[in-house]
C-alpha positions, 0 to 999 in steps of 0.5 A: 500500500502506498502511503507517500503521499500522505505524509504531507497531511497534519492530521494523518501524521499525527494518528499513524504515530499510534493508530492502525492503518486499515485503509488509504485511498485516493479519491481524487482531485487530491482528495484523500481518505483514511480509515484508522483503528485506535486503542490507546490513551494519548494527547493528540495536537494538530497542529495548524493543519494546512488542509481540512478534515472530515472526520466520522466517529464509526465506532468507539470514541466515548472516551475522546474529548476535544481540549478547549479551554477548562471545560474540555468538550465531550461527546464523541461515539458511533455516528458522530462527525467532527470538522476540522477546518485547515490552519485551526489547531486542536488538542484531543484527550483520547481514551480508549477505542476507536474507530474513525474514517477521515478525508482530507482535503487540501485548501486548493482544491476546497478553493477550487470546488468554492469558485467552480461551485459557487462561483464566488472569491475563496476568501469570503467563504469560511468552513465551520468548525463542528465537534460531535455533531450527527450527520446522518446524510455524511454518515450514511454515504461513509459506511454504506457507499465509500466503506464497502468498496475495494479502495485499490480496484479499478472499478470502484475508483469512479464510486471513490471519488464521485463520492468525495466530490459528494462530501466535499459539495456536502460540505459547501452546502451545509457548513460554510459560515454563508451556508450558500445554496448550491444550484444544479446545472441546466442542460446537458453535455453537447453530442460531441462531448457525450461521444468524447466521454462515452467514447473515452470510457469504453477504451479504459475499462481495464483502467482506473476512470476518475471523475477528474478524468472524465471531467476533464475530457468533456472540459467542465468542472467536476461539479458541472461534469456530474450534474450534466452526465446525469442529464444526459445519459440518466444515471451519475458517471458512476453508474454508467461505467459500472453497468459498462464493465458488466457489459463488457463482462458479459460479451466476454462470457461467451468465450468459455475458456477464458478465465473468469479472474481474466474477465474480472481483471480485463473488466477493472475489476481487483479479483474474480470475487469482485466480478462476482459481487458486482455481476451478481448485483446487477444482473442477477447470477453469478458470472458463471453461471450467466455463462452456463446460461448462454451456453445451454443449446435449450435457451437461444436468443437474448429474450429467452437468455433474460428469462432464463437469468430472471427464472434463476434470479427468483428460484435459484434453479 
């Protein structure tokens, strides 16, 4: 696993001095994020961090306090979210287990989402500082979307950072001191940016797709990027090239002695299990027995090839 280029966070080289590392992930446009495990008893400072840092309580951290003043503030567990806006330093008393996702998110790219996003001066726009507060929506989109996925697969790349572009704009909208409504985007992509988009995701399913990538082959911000796709094509960029890598695994079954860790891999999937889950979910069956399905010489033609996957779906015969 990579970790190099963490090192330049506050935050993240204050807690591997003691925490366990369970994940790291790149979630683009320099975005990052870390899952840790702790169990110690220890003074933490971050010291005037130079980036900021979304930070969700996932389980533990009853014992945790924020130092602030006499009266230190308490209140962490389960489900609580804390904001640490960059250049703010905080002391922390933690006792006891926890565990803690965290993404990180440099002051340049927070200005950039501020501009592309609100279209206003960086400098008028302030991220508040929050301490054991709920956020079910954050909450929700860490432990049922971000946390399940292979943070090291090319396939869930896409997922990851549309995901850490949806707290980042989470943020923007629900704690900056203004609290500015961000807008949605009329229209859609052009025909000749949808085929340069389309076309582009085709040629790299083996690869890891980022929606900086995308966004920066159609020539709009990644906000802008996401809203229009979605017009367009009627699903987020994630969506889409999810449902492609199935397609492509698909027409890719029909050749039966190629391999199904082959097929995963050739699709941007990490393993042959990985196809398996995201086949299985989509689809309805497993790969191989999608394959045995399109092999059987009693069912011909995709009509009968879709009952067929829809009767198995349902009775598992």
């Amino acid at each position: 696993m990579t970790i190099q280029r963490y090192q330049h966070y506050t935050v993240y080289n204050e807690l591997k001095r003691d925490a366990d590392l369970v994940s790291v992930g790149d979630f683009g446009d320099a975005i990052s994020a870390a899952h840790w495990r702790r169990n110690v008893h220890v003074h933490s400072r971050y010291e005037n961090p130079d980036h900021h840092t979304l930070s969700l309580y996932l389980a533990g951290g009853t014992g945790i306090s924020r130092q602030q003043g006499r009266v230190p503030l308490s209140g962490g567990g389960p489900g609580r979210v804390c904001i640490m806006p960059a250049h703010i330093s905080s002391d922390w008393m933690v006792r006891g287990q926890v565990e803690l996702f965290h993404l990180y998110i440099p002051v340049a790219a927070w200005n950039r989402a501020v501009i592309e996003t609100l279209d206003v001066d960086p400098a008028g726009i302030e991220l508040a500082e929050k301490i054991f507060c709920l956020d079910p929506a954050v909450e929700q989109m860490v432990r049922d979307v971000i946390l399940p996925l292979d943070w090291n697969a090319p396939a869930d790349r896409l997922v990851m950072s549309s995901a850490g572009h949806w707290l980042l704009g989470h943020l923007l909208a629900q704690y900056t001191v203004q609290r500015p409504n961000v807008t949605g985007v009329r229209g859609g992509l052009s025909g000749v940016v949808r085929r340069r988009v389309v076309d582009y995701i085709a040629a790299n399913l083996e690869q890891a797709i980022t929606l900086d990538e995308l966004a920066s082959i159609a020539g709009l911000s990644v906000f802008h990027f996401s809203r229009m796709f979605r017009a367009t094509l009627g699903e987020a960029p994630h969506q889409f090239v999810l449902r492609q890598r199935i397609l492509q695994a698909r027409a890719m079954l029909g050749d039966g002695g190629r391999a199904l860790a082959d097929i995963a891999h050739a699709c941007g999937f990490s393993s042959q299990a990985h196809l398996t889950t995201r086949f299985g979910n989509i689809v309805g069956v497993s790969p191989a027995r999608y394959r045995q399905i399109i092999t059987d010489d009693t069912f011909c033609g995709p009509d009968a090839i879709e009952s067929r996957m829809r009767h198995f779906a349902k009775t598992g015969t």
